[in-house]
C-alpha positions as CSV (number, residue, x, y, z in Angstrom):
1,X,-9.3,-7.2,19.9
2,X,-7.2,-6.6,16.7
3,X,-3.5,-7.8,17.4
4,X,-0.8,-5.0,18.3
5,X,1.9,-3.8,16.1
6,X,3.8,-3.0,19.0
7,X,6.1,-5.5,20.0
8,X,9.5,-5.7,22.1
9,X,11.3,-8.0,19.0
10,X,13.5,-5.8,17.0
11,X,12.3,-6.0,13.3
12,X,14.6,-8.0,11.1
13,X,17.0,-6.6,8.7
14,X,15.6,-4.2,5.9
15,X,12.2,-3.8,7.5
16,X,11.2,-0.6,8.6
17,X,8.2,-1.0,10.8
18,X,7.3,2.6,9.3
19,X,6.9,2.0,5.8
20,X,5.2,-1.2,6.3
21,X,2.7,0.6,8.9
22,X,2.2,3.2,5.7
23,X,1.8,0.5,3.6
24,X,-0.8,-1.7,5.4
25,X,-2.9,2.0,5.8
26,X,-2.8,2.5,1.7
27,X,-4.0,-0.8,1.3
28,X,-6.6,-0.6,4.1
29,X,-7.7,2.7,2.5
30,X,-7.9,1.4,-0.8
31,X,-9.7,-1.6,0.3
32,X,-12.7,0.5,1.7
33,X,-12.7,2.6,-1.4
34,X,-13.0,-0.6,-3.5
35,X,-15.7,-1.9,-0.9
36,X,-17.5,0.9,-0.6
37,X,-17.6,1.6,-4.1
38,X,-19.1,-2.2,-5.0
39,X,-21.6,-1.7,-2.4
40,X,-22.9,2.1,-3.4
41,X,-23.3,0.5,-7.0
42,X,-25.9,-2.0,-6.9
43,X,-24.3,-3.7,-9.3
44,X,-22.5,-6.8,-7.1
45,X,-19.6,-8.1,-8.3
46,X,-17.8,-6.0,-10.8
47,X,-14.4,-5.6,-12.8
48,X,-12.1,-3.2,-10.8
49,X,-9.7,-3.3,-13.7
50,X,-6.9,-4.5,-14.8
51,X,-3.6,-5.2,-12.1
52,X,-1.4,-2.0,-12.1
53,X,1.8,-2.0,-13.8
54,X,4.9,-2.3,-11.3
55,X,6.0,1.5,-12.3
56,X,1.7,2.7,-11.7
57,X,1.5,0.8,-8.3
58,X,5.1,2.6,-7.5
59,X,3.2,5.9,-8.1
60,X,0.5,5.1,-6.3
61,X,2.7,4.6,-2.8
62,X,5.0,7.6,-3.6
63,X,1.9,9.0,-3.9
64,X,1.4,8.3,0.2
65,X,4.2,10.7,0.5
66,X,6.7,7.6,2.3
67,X,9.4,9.4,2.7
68,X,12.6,9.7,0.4
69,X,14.5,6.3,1.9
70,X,11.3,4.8,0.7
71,X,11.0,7.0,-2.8
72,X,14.4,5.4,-3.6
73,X,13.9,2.3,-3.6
74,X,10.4,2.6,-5.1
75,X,12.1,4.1,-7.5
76,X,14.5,1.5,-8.0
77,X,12.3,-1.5,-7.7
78,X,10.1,0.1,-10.6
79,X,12.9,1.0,-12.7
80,X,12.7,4.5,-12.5
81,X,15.4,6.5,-11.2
């Protein structure tokens, strides 16, 4: 049985249990695209690509739609304003 995000502890400071819940389900999702799409190809191990840039991975969760507390400081971390 997969452990429980619920929990009676208050998050610290500056975590909101939200975002990182929307967080951990982009980075689920885009696990199983990258999964599925080494195992559909035949091909075995493969080049994804290059990292992301900090300002393309910041697109990539805005694109999640996270909210605009979020948007802010995604903007902010990335340098875009």
């Amino acid at each position: 049985v997969p452990p429980s995000l619920e929990s009676e502890v208050a998050p610290p400071p500056g975590v909101d249990p939200a975002r990182l819940a929307l967080l951990a389900s982009l980075a689920a999702t885009e696990a199983h695209r990258l999964l599925a799409d080494a195992l559909s190809s035949g091909l075995g191990r493969r080049d994804v690509g290059p990292e992301p840039t900090v300002a393309q991975d910041a697109v990539r969760l805005a694109a999640g739609d996270p909210g605009p507390d979020a948007l802010g400081r995604l903007g902010e971390g990335s340098g875009r304003t």
